[in-house]
Backbone bond lengths (Angstrom), bond angles and torsions (degrees), N, CA, C in turn:
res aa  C-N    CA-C-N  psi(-1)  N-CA   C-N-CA  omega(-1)  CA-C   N-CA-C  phi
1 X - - - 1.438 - - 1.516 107.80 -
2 X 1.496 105.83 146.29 1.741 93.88 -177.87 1.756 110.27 -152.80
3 X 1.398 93.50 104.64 1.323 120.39 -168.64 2.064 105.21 -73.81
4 X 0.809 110.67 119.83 1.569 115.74 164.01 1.117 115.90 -42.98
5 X 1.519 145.52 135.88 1.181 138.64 145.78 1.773 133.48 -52.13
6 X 1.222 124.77 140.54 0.926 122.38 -168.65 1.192 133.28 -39.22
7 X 1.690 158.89 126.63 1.237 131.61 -175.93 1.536 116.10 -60.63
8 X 1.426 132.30 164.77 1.563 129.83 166.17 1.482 93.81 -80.48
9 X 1.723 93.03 161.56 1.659 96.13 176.91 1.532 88.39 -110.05
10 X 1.447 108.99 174.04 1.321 136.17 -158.52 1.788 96.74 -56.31
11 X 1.465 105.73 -59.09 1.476 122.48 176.76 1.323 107.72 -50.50
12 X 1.346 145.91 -74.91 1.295 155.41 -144.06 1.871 97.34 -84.74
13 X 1.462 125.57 0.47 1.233 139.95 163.75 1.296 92.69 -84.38
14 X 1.203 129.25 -96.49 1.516 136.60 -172.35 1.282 122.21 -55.46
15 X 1.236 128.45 -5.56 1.360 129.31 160.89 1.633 101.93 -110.44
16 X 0.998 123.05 32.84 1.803 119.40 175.86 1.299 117.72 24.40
17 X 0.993 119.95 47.18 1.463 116.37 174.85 1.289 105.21 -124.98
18 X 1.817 125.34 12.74 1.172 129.47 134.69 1.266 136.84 -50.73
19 X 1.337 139.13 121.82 1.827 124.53 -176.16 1.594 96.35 -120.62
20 X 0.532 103.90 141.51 1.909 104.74 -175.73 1.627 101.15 -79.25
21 X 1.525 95.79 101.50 1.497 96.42 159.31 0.950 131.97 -53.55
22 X 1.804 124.28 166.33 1.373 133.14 176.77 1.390 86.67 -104.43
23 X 1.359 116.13 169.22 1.404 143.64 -147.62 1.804 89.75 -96.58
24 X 1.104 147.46 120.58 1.567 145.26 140.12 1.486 106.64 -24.18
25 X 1.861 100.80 118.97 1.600 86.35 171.84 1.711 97.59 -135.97
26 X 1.616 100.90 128.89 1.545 101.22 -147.62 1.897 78.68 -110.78
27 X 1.316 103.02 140.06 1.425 110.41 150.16 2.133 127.82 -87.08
28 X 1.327 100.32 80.16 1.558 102.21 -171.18 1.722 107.77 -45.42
29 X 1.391 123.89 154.26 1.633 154.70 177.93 1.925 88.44 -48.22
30 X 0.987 139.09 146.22 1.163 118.12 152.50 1.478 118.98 -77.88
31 X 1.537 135.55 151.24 1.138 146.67 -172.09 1.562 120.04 -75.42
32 X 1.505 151.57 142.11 0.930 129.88 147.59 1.608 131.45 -78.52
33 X 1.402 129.87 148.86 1.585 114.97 -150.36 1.624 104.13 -67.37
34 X 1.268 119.51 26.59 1.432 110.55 -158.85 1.912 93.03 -105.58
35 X 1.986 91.76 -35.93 1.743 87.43 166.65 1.172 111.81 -125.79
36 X 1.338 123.20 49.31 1.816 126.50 143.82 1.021 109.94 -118.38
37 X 1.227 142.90 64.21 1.558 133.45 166.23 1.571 78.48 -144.75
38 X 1.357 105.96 132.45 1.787 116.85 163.21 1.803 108.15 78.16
39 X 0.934 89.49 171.30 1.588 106.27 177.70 1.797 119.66 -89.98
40 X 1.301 68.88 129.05 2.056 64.47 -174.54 1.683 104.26 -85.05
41 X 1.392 106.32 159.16 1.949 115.82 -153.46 1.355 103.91 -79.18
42 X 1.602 104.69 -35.69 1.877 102.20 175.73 1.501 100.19 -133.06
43 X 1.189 96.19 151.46 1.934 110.18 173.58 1.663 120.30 -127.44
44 X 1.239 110.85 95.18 1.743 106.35 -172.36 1.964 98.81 -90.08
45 X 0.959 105.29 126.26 1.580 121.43 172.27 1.355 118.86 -76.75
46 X 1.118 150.40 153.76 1.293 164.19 -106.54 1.516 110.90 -167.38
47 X 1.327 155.50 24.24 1.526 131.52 -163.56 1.111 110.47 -110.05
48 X 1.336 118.01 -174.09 1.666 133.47 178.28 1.773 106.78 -143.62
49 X 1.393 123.62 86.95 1.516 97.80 133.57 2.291 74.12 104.22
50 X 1.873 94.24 28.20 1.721 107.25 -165.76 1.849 112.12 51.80
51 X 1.208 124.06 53.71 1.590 118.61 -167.64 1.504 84.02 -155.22
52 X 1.720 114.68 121.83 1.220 98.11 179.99 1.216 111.30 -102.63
53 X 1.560 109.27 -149.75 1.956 119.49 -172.50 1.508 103.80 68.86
54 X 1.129 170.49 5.51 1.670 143.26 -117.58 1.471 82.33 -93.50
55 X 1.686 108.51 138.68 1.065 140.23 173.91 1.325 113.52 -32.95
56 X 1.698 126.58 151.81 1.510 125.18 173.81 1.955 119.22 -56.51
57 X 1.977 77.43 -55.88 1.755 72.55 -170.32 1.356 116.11 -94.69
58 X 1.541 122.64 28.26 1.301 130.52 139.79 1.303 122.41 -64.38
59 X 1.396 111.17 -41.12 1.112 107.89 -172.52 1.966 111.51 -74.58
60 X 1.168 99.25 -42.27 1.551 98.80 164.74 1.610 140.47 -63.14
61 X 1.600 98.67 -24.93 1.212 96.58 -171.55 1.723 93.76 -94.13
62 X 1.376 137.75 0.02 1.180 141.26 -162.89 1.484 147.02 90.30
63 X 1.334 71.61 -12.12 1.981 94.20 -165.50 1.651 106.14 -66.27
64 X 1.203 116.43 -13.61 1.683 100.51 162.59 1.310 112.81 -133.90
65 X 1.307 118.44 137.29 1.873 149.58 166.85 1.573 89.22 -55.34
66 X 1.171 129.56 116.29 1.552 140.39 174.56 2.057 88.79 -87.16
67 X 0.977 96.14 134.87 2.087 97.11 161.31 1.168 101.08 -77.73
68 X 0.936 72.35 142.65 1.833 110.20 172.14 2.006 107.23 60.85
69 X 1.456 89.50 39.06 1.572 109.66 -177.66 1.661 119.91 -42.73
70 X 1.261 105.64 -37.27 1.584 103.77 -164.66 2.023 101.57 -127.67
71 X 1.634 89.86 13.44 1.786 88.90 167.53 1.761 105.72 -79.25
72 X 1.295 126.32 142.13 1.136 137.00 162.83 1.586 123.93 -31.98
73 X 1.039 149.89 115.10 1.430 126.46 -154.68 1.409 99.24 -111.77
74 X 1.681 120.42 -4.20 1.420 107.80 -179.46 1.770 93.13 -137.81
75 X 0.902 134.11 -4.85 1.883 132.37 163.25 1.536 114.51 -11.44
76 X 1.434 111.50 -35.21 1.423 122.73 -154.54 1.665 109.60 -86.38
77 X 2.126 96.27 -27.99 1.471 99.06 -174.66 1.870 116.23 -86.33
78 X 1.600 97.68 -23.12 1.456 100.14 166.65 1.760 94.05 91.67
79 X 1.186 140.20 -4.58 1.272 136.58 -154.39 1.715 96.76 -92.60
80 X 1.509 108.22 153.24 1.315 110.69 -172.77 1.897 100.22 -108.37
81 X 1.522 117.44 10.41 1.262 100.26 -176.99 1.825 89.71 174.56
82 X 1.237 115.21 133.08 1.533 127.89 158.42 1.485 125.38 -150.26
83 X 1.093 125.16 -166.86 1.723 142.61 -140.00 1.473 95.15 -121.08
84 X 1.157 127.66 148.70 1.141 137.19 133.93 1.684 139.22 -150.97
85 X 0.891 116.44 121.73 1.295 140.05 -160.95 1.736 124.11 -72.19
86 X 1.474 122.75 96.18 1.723 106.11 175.57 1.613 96.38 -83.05
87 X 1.663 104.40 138.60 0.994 139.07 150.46 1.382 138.18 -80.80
88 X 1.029 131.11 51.28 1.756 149.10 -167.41 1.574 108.60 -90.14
89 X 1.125 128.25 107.30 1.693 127.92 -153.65 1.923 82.95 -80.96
90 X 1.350 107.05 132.96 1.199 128.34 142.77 1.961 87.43 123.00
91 X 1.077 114.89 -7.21 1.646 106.31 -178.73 1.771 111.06 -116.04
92 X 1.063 123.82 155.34 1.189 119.56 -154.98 1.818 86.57 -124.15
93 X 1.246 116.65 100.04 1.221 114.22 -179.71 1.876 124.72 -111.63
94 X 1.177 118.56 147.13 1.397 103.05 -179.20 1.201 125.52 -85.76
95 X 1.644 129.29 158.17 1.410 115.11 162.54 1.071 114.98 -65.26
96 X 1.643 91.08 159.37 1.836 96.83 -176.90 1.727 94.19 -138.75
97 X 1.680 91.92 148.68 1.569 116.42 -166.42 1.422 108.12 -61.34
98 X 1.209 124.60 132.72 1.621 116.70 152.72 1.839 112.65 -118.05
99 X 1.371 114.32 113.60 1.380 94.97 163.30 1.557 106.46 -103.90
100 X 1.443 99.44 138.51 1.697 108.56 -176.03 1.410 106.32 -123.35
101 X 1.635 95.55 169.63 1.031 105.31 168.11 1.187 99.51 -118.33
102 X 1.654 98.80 125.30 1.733 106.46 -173.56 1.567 99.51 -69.61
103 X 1.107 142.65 -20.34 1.686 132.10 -163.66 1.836 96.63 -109.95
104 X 1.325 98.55 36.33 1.676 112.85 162.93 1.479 126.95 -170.16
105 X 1.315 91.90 -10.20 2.083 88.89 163.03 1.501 96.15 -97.95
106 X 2.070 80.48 122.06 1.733 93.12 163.49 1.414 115.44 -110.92
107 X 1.223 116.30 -156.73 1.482 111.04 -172.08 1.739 101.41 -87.98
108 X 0.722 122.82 -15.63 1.496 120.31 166.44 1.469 131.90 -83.96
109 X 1.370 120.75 -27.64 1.302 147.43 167.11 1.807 85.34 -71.62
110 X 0.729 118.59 -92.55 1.910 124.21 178.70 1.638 99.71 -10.01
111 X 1.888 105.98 -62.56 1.681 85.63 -168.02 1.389 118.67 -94.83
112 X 1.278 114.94 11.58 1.791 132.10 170.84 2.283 77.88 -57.42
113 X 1.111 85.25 -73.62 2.061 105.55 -156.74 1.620 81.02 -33.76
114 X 0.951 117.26 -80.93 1.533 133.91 -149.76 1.507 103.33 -54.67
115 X 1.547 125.85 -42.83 1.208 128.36 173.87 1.786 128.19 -57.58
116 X 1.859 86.09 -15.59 1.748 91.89 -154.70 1.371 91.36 -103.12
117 X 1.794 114.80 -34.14 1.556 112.21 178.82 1.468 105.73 -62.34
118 X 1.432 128.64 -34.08 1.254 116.85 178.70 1.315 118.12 -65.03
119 X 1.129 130.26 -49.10 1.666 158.24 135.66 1.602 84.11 19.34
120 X 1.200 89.61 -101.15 1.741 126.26 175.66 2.157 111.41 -17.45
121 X 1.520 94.65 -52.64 1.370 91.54 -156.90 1.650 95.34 -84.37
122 X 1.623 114.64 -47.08 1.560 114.14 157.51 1.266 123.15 -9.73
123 X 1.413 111.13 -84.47 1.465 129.13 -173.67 1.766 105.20 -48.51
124 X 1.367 112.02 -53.89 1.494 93.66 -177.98 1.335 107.78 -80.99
125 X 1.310 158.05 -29.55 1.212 136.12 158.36 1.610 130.42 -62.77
126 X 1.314 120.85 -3.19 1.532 124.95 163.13 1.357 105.51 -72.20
127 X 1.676 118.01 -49.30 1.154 136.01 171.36 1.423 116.18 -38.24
128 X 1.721 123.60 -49.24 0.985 111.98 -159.29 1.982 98.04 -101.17
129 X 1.222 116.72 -16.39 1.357 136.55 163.30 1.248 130.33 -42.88
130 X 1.730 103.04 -44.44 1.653 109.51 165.63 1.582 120.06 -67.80
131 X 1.511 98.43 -28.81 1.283 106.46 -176.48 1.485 114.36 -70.40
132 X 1.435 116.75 -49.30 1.457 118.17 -169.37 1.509 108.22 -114.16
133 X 1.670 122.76 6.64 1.705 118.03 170.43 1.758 88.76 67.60
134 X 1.586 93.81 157.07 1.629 109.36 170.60 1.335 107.21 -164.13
135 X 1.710 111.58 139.53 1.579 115.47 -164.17 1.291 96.09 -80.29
136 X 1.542 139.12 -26.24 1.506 139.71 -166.91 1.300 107.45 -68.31
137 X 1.263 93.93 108.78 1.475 124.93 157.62 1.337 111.73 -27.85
138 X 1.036 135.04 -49.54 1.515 141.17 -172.56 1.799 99.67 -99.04
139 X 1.173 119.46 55.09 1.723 96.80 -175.28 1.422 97.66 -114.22
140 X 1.519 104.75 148.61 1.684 110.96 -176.12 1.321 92.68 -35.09
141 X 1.606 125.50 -98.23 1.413 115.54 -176.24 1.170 143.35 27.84
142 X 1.233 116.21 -32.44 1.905 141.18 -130.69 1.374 89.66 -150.73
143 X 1.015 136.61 -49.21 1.583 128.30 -161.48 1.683 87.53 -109.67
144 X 1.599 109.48 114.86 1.828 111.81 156.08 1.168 116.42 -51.19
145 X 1.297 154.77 149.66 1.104 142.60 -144.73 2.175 81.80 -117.40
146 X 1.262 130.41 -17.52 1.008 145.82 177.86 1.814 111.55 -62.47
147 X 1.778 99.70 -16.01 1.733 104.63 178.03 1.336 105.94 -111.82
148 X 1.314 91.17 6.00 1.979 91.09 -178.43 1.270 117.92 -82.54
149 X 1.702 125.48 110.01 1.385 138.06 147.69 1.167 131.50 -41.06
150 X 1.246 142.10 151.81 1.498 148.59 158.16 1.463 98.05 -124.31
151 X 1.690 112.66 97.16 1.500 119.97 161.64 0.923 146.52 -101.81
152 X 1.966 116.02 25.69 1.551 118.45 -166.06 1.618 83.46 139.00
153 X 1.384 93.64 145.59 1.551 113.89 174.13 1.987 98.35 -128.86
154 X 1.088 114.21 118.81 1.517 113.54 166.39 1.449 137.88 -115.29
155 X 1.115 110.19 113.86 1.826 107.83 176.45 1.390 127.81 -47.31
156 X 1.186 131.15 131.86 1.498 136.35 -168.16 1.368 97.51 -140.40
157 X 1.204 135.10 120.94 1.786 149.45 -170.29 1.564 97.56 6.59
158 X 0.722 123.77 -71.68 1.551 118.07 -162.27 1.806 118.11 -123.00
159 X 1.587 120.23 3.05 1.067 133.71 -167.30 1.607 121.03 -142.26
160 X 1.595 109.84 140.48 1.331 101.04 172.98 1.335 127.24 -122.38
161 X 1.520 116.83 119.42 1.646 121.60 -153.38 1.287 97.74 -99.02
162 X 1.391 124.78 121.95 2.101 116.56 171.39 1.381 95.95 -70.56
163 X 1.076 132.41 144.90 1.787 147.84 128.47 1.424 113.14 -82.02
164 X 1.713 87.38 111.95 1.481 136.61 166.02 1.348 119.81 -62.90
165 X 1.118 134.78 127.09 1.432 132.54 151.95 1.632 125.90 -136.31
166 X 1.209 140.18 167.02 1.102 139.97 -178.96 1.587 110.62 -141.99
């Protein structure tokens, strides 16, 4: 995946304290074919400070202000409760329930949840990984959980899967 670098602002031009970024180049989770075929119905974005992906355990430990932090991230759908789905190639995981209150999940509250279930499922599969090794290329084990992105959460008929990258 390959995200543009940020534009300079007018100031940080004329005061040179612009450096011309290189472009973010994120390696995305691979998908299962169930959510890469078609377009998913809604797409909530992820950045910090206009720079997207911001790291997992940034987002937990606090150290970054997500934009548009305390806007509602689902107000718009009116729904009193939905699904969402981790996508981690080689594990077969279930959805899990959210009932919300749309006039209090914001986009930061959203990636607290999403950061901590990963948190959660990480830790016990590294755990159980050292013990028994795993040929998957993609296995918690293998990925520090310290390179893990949150770049977009997307709706698919009835479910919402975050896309991961590192």
């Amino acid at each position: 995946m390959y995200l543009p670098p940020p534009p300079p602002t007018p100031r940080s031009v004329l005061d040179g304290t612009y450096v011309a970024a290189t472009a973010l180049q994120l390696q995305v989770f691979p998908r299962v074919p169930e959510f890469n075929n078609g377009q998913p119905t809604f797409v909530k974005r992820f950045t910090v400070g206009g720079c997207p992906a911001p790291f997992l355990h940034e987002i937990l430990s606090g150290a970054v202000t997500l934009d548009h932090a305390n806007r509602l991230i689902m107000a718009e759908n009116g729904w009193s409760k939905t699904l969402w789905k981790l996508d981690w190639p080689g594990y077969e995981l279930p959805a899990r329930g959210h009932a919300l209150d749309p006039r209090s999940l914001t986009y930061t509250r959203m990636a607290i949840e999403i950061a901590e279930e990963i948190l959660e499922f990480w830790t016990k599969k590294v755990k159980e990984e050292r013990r028994v090794g795993s040929s998957n290329p993609w296995a918690a084990s293998k990925v520090p959980f310290e390179m893990i992105r949150l770049v977009e959460i997307h709706y698919y008929k009835t479910v919402w899967v975050p896309v991961l990258a590192v």
